[in-house]
N, C-alpha and C positions, 0 to 999 in steps of 0.2 A: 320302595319304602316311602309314607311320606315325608313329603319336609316337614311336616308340624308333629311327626314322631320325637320326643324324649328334646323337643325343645322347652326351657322354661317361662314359664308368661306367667306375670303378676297382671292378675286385675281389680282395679277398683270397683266399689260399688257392684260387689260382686252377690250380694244377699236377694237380688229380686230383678225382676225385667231385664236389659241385655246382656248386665253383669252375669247373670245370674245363667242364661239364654247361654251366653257366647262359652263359659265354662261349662257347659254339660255337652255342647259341639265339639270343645278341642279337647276333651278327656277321651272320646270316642274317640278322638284321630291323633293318641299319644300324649300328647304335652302333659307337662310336668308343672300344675298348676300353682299356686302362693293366691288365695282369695282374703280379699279385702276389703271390708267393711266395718260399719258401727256396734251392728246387730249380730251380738254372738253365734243365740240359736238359730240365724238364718243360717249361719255359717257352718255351723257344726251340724245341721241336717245335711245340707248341700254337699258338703264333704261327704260324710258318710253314704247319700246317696251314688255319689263317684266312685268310692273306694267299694262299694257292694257292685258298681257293676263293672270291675276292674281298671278302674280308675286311677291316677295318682295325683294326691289333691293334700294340702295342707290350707291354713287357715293363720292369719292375723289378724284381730280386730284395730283398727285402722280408722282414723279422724283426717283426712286427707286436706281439712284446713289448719292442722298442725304437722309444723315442719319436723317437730321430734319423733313424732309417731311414724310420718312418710319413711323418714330415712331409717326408722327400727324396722320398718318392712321390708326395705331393699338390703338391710344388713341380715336380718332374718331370713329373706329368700337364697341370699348367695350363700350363707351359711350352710341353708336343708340342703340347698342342689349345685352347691359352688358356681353356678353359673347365674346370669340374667337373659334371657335370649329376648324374649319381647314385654314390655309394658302396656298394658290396655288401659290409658285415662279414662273410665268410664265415668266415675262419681259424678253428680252434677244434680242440681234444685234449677226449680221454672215455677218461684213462685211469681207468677204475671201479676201486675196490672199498670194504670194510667200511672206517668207521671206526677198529674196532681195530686194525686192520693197521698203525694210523699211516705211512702214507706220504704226510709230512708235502711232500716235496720234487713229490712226482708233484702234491699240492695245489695249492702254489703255483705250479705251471708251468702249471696251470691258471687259476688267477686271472691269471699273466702274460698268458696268450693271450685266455681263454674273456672275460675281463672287461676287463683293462687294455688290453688290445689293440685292442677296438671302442671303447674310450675315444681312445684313439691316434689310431686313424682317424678317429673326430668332431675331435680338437682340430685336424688336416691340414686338414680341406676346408670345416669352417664359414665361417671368415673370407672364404672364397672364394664360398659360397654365399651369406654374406650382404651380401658385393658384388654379387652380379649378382641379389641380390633371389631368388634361386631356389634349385634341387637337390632331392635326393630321397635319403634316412640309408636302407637296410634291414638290418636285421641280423638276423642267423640265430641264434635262441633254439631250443627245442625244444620236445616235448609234455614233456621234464622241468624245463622255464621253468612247468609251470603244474601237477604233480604231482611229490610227492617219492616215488621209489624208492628201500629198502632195498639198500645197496652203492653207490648212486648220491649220495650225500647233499653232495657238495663240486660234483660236478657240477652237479647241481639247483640248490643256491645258485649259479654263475655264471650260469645259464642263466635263474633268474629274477630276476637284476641284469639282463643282459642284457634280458628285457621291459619292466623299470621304467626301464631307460636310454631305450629304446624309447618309451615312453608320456612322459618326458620331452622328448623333443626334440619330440615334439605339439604339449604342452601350453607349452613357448615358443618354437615354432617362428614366432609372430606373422606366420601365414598364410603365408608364404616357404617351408618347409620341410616337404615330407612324410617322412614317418615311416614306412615298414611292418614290424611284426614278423611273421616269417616262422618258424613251431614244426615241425619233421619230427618224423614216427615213426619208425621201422626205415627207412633208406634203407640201399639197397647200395653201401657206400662205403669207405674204407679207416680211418675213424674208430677201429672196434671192435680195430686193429691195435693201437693205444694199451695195450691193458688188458695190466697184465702180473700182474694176483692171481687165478689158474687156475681157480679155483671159479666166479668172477663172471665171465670170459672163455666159458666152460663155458653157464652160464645163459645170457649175452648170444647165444651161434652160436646154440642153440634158438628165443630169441625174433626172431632175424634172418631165420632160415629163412622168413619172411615178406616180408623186405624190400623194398621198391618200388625200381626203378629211379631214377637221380640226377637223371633227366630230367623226372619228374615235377616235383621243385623249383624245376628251371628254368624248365618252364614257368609254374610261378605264380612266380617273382618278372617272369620277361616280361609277364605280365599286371599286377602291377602298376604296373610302370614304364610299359606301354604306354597307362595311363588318360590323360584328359586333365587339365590342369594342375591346375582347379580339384579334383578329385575322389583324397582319398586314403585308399588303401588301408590299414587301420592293423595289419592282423590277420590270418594266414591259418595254422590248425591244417593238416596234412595227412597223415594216416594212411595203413598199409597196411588195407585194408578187412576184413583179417581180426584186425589189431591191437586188444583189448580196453583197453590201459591207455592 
């Protein structure tokens, strides 16, 4: 049997690209999904598309920069399936550009989301995980959680909050709790929709023109869920192979 048989996993940012990828990967391979998102109708096709091909899949629409909403979705999930087994942080904006441009409000909506948001979803499901002695945090950092890009520099800083958030739930996870951070390159996704400073929009299609498929990330977050209990996964880079940065 696998291990990701009749486990539960909430994911954010579940309506399109890996959110979206990594729940039609772990419906196939059992889990007992909670999708979560802004966008109803994404949600309610994706369900249905799960549940038609024997699936088990329910649906919360979920604001991940509001702390009320997060926690109606970790009480909603433990409710449907009384348990929480793993949380997938996926939600997250990359609208890029320079500094100077001060676009100070495009910043903070990113700290809403990219940072406060995976914070959100840990304070939802711990209590729950640390009742049942178990679970499994992964959140989705990038390769700009572990270099800084020129234009990218507010992104950067969420995205290596994001890994040290990461590396903390490890280190007092007091063996209960795995941790995976999970860092993309160029995925083809609707992310780069975000950018609205033309030059940096500009640069970013060029270096996407590389981009991997969404499905690559889902399959490695399936593999790390899929390990066995004792063994976690804390870390997986994953590039496009022609990606230098």
């Amino acid at each position: 049997m696998s291990e990701i048989q009749n486990k539960v996993v909430i994911i954010t940012g579940a309506s399109s690209g890996l959110g979206e990828a990594t729940a039609r990967h772990l419906a196939k391979n059992g889990a007992k999904l909670m999708l979560a998102a802004r966008r109803e109708d994404r949600l309610q096709e994706l369900v249905a598309a799960i549940q038609k091909d024997g699936g088990i899949a329910k649906y919360q629409v979920t604001d991940v920069s509001d702390r009320s909403s997060v926690e109606a979705l970790a009480q909603a999930t433990h409710q449907a399936y009384e348990r929480i087994d793993v949380l997938v942080n996926n939600a997250g904006l990359m609208p890029l550009s320079p500094l100077d441009e001060l676009k100070v409000d495009e910043w903070e909506k990113m700290i809403d989301v990219n940072i406060k948001g995976v914070l959100y979803g840990i304070a939802g499901v711990l209590p729950i995980m640390r009742q049942q002695k178990s679970g499994h945090i992964i959140n989705l950092s990038s390769v700009a959680g572990h270099k800084v890009f020129p234009g990218s520099t507010v992104y950067c800083a969420t995205k290596f909050a994001v890994k040290a958030i990461s590396e903390g739930i490890r280190l007092e996870s007091n063996g209960e709790i795995r941790a995976t951070n999970i860092s993309p390159g160029a995925v083809d996704t609707e992310l780069t929709h975000t950018i609205s400073h033309d030059e940096t929009a500009k640069n970013i299609d060029r270096m996407y023109s590389i981009a991997i498929n969404a499905d690559a990330i889902a399959r490695a977050i399936t593999y790390a869920i899929e390990q066995p209990g004792d063994v976690d996964v804390n870390e997986i880079i994953i590039r496009p192979t022609k990606q230098e940065l």
